[in-house]
C-alpha positions as a printed Julia matrix, in Angstrom:
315×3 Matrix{Float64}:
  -8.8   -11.0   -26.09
  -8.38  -10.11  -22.77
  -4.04   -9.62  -22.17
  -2.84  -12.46  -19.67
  -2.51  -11.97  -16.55
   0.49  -11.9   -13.59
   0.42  -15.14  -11.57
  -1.19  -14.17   -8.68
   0.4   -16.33   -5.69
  -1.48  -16.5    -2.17
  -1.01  -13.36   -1.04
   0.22  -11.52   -4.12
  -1.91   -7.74   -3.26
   0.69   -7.54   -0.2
   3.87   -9.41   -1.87
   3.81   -6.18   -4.52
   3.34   -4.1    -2.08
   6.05   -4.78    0.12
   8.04   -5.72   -2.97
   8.34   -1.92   -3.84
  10.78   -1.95   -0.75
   8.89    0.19    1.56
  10.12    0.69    5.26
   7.07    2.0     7.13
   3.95   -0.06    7.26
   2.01    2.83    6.02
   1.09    6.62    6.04
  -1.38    8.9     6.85
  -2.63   11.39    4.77
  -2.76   15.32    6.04
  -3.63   18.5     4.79
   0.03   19.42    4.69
   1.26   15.8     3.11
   1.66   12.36    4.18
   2.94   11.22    7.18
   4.67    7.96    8.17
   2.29    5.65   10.89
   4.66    5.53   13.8
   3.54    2.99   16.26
   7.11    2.61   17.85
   5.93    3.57   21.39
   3.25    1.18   21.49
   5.8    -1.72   20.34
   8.56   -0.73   22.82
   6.71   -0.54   25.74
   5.13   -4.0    25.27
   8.31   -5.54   24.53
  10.51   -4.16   27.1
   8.1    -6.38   29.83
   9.64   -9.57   28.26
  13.1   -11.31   29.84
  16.08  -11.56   28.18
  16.18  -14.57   25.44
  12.15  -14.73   25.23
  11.29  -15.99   21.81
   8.89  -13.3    20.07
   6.65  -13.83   17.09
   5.11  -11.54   14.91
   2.08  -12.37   12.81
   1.97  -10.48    9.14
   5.38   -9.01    9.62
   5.51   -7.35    6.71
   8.59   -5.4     5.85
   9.85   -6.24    9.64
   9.2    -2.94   11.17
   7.45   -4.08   14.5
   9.89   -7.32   14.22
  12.44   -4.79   14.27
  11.08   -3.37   17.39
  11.05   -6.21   19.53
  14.71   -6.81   18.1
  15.98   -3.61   19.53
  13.84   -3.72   23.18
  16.15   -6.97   23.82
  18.03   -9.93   23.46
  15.1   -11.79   22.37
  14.75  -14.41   19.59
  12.57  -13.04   17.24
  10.69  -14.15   14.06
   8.3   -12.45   11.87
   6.0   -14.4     9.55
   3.83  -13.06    6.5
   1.27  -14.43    4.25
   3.17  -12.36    1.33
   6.35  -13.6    -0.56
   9.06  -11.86    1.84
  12.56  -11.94    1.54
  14.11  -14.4     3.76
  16.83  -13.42    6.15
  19.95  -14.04    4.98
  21.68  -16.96    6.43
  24.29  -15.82    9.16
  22.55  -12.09    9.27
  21.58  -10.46   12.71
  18.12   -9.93   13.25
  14.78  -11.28   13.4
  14.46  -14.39   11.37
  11.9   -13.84    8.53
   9.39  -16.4     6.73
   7.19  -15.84    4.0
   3.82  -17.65    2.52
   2.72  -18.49    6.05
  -1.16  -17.93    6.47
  -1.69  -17.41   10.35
  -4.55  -19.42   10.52
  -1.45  -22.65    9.61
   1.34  -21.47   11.74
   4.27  -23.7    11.22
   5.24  -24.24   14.63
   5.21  -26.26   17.47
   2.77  -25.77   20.3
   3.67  -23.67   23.37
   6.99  -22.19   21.29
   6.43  -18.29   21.81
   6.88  -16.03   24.95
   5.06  -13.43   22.9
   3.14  -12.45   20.02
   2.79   -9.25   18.07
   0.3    -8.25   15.22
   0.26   -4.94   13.83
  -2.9    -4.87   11.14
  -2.87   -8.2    10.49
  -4.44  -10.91   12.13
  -7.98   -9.46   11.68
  -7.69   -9.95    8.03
  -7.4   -13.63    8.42
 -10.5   -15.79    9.28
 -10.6   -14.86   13.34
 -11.41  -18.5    14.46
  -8.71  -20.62   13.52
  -6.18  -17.62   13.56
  -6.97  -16.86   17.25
  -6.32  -20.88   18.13
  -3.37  -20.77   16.15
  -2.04  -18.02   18.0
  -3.17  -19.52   21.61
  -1.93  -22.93   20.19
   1.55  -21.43   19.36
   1.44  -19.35   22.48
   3.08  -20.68   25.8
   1.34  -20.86   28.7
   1.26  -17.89   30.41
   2.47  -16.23   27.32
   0.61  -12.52   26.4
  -0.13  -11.0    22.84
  -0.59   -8.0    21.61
  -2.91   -6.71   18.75
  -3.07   -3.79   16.69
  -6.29   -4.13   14.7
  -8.05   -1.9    12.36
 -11.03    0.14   13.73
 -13.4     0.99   11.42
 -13.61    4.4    12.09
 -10.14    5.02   11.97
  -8.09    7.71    9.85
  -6.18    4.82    7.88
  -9.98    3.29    7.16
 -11.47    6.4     5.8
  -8.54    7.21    4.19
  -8.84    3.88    2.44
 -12.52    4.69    1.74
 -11.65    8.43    0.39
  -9.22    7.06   -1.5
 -11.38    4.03   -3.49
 -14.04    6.77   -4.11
 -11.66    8.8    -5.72
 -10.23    6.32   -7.78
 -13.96    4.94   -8.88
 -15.08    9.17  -10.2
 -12.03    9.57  -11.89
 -10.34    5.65  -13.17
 -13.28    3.6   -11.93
 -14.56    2.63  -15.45
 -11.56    1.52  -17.19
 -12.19    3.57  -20.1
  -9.02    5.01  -20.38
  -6.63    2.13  -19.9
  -9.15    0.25  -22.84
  -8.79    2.99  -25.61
  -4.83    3.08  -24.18
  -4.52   -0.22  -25.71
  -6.56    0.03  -28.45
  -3.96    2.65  -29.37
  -0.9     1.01  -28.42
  -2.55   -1.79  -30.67
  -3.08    0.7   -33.52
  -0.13    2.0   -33.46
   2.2    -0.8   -35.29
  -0.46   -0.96  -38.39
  -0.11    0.76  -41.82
  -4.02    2.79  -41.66
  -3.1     6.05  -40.46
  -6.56    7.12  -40.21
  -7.0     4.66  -37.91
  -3.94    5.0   -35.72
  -4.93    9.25  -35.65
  -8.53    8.25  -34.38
  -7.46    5.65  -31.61
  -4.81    7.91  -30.41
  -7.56   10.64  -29.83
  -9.53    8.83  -28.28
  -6.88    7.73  -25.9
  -5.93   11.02  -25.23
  -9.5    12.29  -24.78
 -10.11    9.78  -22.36
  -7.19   10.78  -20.44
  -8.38   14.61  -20.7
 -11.65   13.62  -19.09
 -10.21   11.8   -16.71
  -8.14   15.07  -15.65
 -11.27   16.94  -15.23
 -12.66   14.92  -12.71
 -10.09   14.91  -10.14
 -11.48   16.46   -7.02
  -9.08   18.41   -4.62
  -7.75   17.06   -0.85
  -5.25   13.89   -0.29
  -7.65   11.25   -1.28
  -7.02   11.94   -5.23
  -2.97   12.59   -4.71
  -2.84    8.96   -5.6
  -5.24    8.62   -8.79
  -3.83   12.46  -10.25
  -0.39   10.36  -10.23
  -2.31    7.62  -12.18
  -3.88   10.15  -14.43
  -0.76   11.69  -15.12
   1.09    8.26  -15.97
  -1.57    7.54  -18.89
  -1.41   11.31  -19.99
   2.64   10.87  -20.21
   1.62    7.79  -22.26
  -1.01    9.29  -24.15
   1.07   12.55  -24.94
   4.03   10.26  -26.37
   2.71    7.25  -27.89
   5.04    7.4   -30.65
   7.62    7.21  -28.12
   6.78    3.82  -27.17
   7.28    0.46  -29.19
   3.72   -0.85  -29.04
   4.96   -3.96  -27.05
   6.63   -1.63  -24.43
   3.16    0.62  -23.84
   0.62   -2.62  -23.39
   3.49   -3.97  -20.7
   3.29   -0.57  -18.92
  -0.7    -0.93  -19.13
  -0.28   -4.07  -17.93
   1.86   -3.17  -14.89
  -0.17   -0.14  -14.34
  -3.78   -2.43  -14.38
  -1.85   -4.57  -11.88
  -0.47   -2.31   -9.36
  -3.55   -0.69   -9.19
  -5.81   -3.99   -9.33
  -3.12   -4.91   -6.29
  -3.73   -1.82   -4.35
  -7.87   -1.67   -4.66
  -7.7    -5.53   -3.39
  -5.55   -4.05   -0.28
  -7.92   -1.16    0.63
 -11.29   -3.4     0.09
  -9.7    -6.02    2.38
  -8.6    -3.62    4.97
 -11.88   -1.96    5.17
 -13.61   -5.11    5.44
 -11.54   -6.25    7.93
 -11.98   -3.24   10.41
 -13.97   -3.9    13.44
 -16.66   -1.64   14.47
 -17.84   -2.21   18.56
 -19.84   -5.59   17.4
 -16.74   -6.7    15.58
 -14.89   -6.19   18.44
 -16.8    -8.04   20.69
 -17.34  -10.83   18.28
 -13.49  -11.03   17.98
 -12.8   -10.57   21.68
 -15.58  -13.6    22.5
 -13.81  -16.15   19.92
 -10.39  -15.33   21.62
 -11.46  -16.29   24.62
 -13.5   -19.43   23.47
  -9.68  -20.52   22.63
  -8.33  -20.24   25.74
  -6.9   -16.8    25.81
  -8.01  -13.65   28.61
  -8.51   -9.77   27.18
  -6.75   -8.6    29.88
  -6.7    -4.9    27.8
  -8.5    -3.32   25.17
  -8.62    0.32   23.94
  -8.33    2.83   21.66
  -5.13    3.38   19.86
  -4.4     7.24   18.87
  -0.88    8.35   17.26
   0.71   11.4    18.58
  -1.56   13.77   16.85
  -4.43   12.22   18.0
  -5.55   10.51   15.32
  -7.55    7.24   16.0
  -5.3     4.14   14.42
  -7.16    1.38   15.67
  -8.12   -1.29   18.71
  -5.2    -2.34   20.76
  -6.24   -5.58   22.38
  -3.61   -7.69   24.9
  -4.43  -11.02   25.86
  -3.1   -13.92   27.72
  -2.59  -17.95   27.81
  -3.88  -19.22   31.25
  -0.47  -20.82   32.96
  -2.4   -24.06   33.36
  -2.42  -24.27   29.39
């Protein structure tokens, strides 16, 4: 029998992502180690064109980082919304105002509310139609938007690919995490003979799985995995059989929640077409490209498409 599962809420890849209290949207892997995205530039420039007391919105806020940015460019009211469970802002704190479970393709606000709109990664995973007339709905007339969205040849998106191969030559099967319970299961009965062979086979598993890591950044992540089963392999009579199936169970999830985050980011990435495709359906709700380019962080390192559009003043 298969072990039950977490409830899985709308949005629950991103809620346990952003649970884990993480500052930075995301970072880049290097030869010499990862470093944080910083896209603080981009963000301050485009909000310091707005007036004092402009109401700012920004779509898949996240932990608040580019929310944060408009915050600190001005005396602007701003609010960041997220399809993930995000904590709320505490009633009578400074700050952007923060609301989660909101899918921006159902904004929950009035028409013609926002001065501005922001989107860092995030509005290209939602379906493009009715989250581009959401945001021109939401959008005042003559408001403007900016969008960072992923490229599909970008360093985070081949990253995301290098990383998914890794994990499928080394964890991909599920081998491992299988005989790990069938251990774990073994362990509390009285046949020693059997608990000996299942825990062999556990740790065998987790030996083969060691010999198949590659070298470079895209396996840091999986050798940690690898070396979080071998930790429970090497001390299974450590663990109270209920406490080792719970840490396979949190360990299936995380990474269950982290392969459903890099498959949706890479199929969200736009290549040219996607662009275009993207671009055409923004203006077929009422909003001009009045910008679009390449986005490169200070080492030159492609990011993604940086798109600004517009509301017509007439509405």
């Amino acid at each position: 029998m298969a072990p039950p599962q977490p409830v899985k809420r709308p949005g629950w890849h991103w809620t346990a992502y952003w649970s884990r209290g993480r500052a930075e949207v995301m970072s880049i892997d290097t030869p010499t180690g990862p470093r944080a995205l910083d896209t603080s530039a981009l963000w301050t420039g485009f909000f310091g064109t707005f007036p004092a007391g402009a109401r700012l919105l920004d779509l898949a806020t996240g932990s608040g980082e580019v929310a944060r940015y408009a915050q600190a460019a001005g005396p602007f009211d701003v609010t960041g919304v997220d399809y993930a469970d995000i904590p709320a802002t505490p009633a009578g704190e400074a700050g952007p105002t923060f609301i989660g479970g909101v899918a921006v393709e159902a904004l929950p606000f009035e028409a013609d509310t926002f001065d501005g709109i922001s989107s860092q990664f995030g509005i290209e995973y939602a379906d493009h139609r009715p989250a581009l007339a959401e945001l021109s709905r939401v959008l005042k007339p003559g408001g403007r938007a900016r969008l960072l969205v992923h490229h599909a040849d970008s360093v985070i998106t081949q990253q995301a690919r290098a990383q998914m191969k890794a994990y499928d030559a080394v964890l991909g099967t599920g081998t491992a995490v299988r005989l790990g319970r069938r251990a774990f299961a073994a362990q509390g009965k009285a046949d020693a003979t059997a608990r000996a062979a299942s825990h062999a086979a556990f740790a065998q598993a987790v030996t083969k799985c060691r010999s198949q890591i590659g070298t470079g950044p895209a396996f840091d992540t999986v050798t940690y995995m690898v070396s979080y089963l071998g930790d429970l392999a090497d001390r299974i009579a450590a663990y109270e059989p209920s406490s080792g199936l719970a840490r396979l169970d949190d360990f299936e999830f995380g990474n269950a929640a982290r392969r459903h985050r890099q498959l949706c980011q890479t199929r969200a990435a736009l290549d040219v077409d996607g662009l275009e495709r993207f671009l055409a359906r923004a203006e077929g709700v009422g909003l001009s490209v009045t910008a679009r380019a390449l986005e490169h962080d200070a080492y030159g390192a492609l990011l993604g498409w940086r798109i600004d559009l517009s509301r017509s003043p007439a509405g």
